[in-house]
ZADRENKE-195736 format. One record per residue (C-alpha): residue in one letter; x, y, z. Coordinates in steps of 0.001 Angstrom, whole numbers, plus 500000, padded with zeros to 6 digits. Each point is the difference from the previous one (the first is absolute). Example, Ala and Ser with C-alpha at 12.3 -4.5 7.8 and 13.67 -1.06 7.14 Angstrom:
BEGIN
A512300495500507800/S501370503440499340/
This chain:
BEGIN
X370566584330717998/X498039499923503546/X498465502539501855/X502463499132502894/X503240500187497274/X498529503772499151/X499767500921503490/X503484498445501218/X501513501905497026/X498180503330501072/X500997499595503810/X503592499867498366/X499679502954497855/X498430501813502743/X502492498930502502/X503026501503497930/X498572503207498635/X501446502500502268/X503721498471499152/X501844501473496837/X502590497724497628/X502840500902497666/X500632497405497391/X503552500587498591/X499822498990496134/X502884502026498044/X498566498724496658/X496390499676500545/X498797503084498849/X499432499155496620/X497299497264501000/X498053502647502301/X499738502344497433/X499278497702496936/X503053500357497956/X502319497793498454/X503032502200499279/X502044498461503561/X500476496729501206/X496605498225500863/X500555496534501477/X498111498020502658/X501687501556503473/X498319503353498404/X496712498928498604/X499469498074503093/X500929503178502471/X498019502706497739/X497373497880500507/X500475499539503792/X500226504072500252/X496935500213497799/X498141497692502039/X501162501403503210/X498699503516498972/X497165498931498466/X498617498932503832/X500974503291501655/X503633498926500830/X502626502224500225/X502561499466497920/X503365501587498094/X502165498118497463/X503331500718499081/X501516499821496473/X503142501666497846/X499450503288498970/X498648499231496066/X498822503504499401/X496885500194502614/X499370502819502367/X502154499717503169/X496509498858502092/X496714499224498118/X496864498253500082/X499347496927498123/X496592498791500798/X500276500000503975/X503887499091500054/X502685502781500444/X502616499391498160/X503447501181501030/X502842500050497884/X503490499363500549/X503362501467497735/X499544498692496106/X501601496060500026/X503080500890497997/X500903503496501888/X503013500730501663/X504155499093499318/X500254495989499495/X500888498709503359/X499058502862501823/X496404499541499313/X499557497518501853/X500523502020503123/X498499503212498338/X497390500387498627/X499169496900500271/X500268498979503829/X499246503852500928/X496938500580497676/X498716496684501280/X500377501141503564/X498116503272499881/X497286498372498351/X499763497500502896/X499689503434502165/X497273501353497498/X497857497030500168/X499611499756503912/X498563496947500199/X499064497554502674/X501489496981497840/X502127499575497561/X500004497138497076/X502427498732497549/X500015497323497400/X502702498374497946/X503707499179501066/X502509503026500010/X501656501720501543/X497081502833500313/X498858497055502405/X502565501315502405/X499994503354500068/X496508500412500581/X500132497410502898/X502396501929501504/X498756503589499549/X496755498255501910/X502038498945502839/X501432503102500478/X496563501995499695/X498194497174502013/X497690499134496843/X498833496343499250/X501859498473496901/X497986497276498261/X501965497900497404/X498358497694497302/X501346497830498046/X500041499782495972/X502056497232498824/X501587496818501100/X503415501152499504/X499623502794502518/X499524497017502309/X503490498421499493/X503279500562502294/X502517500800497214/X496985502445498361/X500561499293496215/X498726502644498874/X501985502517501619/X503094501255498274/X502011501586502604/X500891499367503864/X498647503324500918/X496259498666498454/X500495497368502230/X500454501254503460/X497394502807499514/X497678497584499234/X500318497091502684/X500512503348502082/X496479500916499356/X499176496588500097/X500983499533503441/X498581503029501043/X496648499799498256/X496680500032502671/X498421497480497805/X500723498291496612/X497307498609497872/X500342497018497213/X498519498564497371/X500629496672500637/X500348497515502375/X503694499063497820/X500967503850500750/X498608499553503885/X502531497249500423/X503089501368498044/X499467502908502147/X499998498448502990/X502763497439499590/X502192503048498324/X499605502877501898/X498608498846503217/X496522501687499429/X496646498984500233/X497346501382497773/X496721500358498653/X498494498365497092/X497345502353498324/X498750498739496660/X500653502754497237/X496979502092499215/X499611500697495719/X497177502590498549/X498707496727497241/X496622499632498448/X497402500956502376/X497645497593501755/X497425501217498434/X500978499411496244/X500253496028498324/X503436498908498330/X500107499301496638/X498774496513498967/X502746497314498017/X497709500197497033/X500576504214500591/X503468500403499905/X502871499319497100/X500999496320501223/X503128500197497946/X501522503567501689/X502365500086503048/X500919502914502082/X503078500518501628/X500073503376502442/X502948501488501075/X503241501983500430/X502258499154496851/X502807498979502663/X502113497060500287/X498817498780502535/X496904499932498372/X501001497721496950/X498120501022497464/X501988498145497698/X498991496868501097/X496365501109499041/X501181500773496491/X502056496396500551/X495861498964500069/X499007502042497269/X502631498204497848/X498835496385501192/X496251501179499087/X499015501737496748/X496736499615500355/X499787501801503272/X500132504017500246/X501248501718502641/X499467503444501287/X503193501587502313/X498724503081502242/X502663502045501469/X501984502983500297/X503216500186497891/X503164501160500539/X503357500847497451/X502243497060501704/X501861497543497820/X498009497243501622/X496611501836499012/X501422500908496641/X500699496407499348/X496693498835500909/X497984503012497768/X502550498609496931/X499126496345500736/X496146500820500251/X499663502194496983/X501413496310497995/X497042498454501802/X496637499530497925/X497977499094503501/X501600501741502417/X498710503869500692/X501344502408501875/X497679502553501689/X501879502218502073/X498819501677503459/X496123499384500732/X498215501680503012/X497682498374501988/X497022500451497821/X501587499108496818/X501349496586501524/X496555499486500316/X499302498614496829/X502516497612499967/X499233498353503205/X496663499909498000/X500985498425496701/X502798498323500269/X500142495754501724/X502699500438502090/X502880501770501669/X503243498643499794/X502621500703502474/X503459499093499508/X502091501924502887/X503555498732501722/X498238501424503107/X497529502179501208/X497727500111503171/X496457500124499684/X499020501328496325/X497367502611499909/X499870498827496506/X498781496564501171/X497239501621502083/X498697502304497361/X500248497070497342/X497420497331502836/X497848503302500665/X498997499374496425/X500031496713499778/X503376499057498306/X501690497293500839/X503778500448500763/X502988498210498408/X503146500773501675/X503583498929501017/X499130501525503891/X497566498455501942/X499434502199503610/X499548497648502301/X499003497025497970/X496559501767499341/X499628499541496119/X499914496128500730/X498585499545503094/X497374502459498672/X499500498775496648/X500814503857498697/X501456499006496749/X503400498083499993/X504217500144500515/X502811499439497673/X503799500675500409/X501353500250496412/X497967501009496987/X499289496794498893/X498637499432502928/X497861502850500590/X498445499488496286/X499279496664500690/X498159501324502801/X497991502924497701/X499411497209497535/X498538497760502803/X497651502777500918/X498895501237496863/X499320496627498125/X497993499164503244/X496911502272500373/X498684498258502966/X503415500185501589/X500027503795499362/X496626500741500965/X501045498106503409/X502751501912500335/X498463503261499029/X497280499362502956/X502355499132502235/X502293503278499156/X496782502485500290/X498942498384503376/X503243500136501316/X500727503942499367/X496586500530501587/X500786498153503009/X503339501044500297/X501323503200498355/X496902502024499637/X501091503685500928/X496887500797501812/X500642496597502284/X503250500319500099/X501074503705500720/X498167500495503387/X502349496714501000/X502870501737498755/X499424503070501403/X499069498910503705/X503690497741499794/X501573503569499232/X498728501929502536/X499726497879502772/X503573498880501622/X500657497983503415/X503268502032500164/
């Protein structure tokens, strides 16, 4: 990076110090602290890391999760964390109003901050946009998924979702994307205009090589994830079937649905398939080492922190989403939409060294370029605090 990056990046650090930020994350307090136990996907890895980052260069900032047993205020390496009520407190219904609402709103107070920021579609989205506009605060929106981005909002069960969230939508000071796709759903949906920001993701450091073809287990996929629907992770084992000679390693955390169930029962019949449970961020470490490549296979998502982690090492991608048409146009690793497709894909990659080496290049330039936290976060952080209205 050049002298005059560093000192741009400074003159925005320095520029912003005096300001304070409250990042509202109900379930990221797991990934702050290190543990496992709650849910841990990547809206909270990627805002633990923002609030780590933030704190780390003399920012002042408060985070605000459920009440899972903490102190009411306390310290966690620079951040305060402020809880809210326990998620499942209060009469069904009711709850939603108090504690819920309530507990949220005198956290708000507590913080005192000069902005306010928010990610992932809910309906959180639009009661913190308007507790800002009646305490004059800054609300600052960013987007995690493409489905946020559409009118009839998918993902969102109920009408009362819904109109909290285009509420805060409307009302946001600024909203940040991921990708020029989101940018434009945005606009042409909800009238706004936005900003896009490229995700920053805590890989392998510059300093440290990626492991070689000739290094790794050329046989062994990785597939990283929620075990959710919408994830699919039955078409991976759909692969797994197709393959013999290929192993597969699943990280994520597990839960006792009937879909999950299912899955666990179906992979315990399955010779090549292994099931690792919840890894944290140093454990996944090794198998962005080891293993070829990661395999995707997702009805949706936005940008994958997953996919960044997975090209900070090295490790070309095979997946079913494609942000932006970047894994082609990039030469990141390759696309499939049904399993037979994405395996003819892996094979294509992994009977190819020179096409995998390629891609592997082209995957560990591009993170550096691109998604590197320490390029990436001053960016981010100047968009947040800086607002035209």
């Amino acid at each position: 990076m050049s002298t005059n990056t560093h000192k741009s990046q400074e003159a925005l650090i320095n520029h912003n110090l005096s300001k304070s930020i409250c990042i509202v994350a109900h379930f990221a307090y797991g990934s702050l602290v290190g543990d496992l136990s709650g849910h841990i996907g990547g809206v909270e890895r990627q805002t633990s890391s923002l609030a780590l980052w933030l704190a780390k260069n003399g920012y002042k900032v408060r985070i605000l999760t459920w009440d899972e047993g903490q102190r009411e205020i306390e310290d966690v390496n620079g951040v305060t964390v402020i809880k809210m009520c326990p998620q499942n407190s209060g009469l069904p219904i009711l709850r939603f109003f108090h504690p819920r609402w309530t507990s949220l709103c005198q956290a708000l107070k507590k913080a005192n901050a000069d902005i306010y920021y928010q990610n992932c579609a809910e309906y959180v989205t639009g009661q913190v946009s308007l507790w800002c506009k009646l305490n004059n605060r800054k609300f600052v929106y960013s987007v995690a998924s493409d489905p946020d981005c559409l009118l009839d909002l998918p993902k969102m069960k109920s009408y009362r979702e819904k109109v909290l969230y285009r509420y805060g939508l409307h009302n946001a000071n600024k909203i940040i994307v991921q990708t020029k796709k989101q940018q434009k759903m945005i606009l042409e949906n909800f009238g706004r205009n936005s900003e896009i920001i490229n995700m920053p993701c805590q890989g392998l450091s510059i300093s440290t090589s990626p492991s070689k073809f000739e290094e790794r287990y050329a046989n062994r996929i990785l597939w990283v994830g929620r075990i959710a629907p919408v994830k699919r992770l039955e078409w991976l084992l759909d692969i797994a079937d197709m393959a013999p000679d290929l192993f597969f390693e699943i990280i994520g955390p597990l839960d006792n649905s009937e879909y999950s169930l299912s899955l666990t029962q179906r992979i315990s019949k399955m010779p090549n398939v292994y099931f690792r449970g919840a890894k944290g961020r140093s454990e996944l470490s090794a198998y962005y080492s080891n293993c070829a490549l990661l395999c995707c296979t997702s009805s949706y998502e936005g940008f994958p922190n997953t996919f960044l982690e997975a090209w900070s090492y090295g490790m070309p991608v095979v997946s079913t989403i494609d942000p932006d048409n970047l894994i082609k146009s990039k030469h990141l690793g390759d696309t499939g939409a049904s399993p037979k497709e994405l395996l003819s894909s892996i094979l294509l990659l992994l009977n190819d060294p020179s096409r995998w080496k390629s891609a592997s290049l082209s995957a560990r330039n591009y993170y550096l370029q691109n998604h590197n936290e320490d390029n990436i976060l001053p960016l981010l952080v100047n968009t947040i605090f800086n607002h035209k209205n």
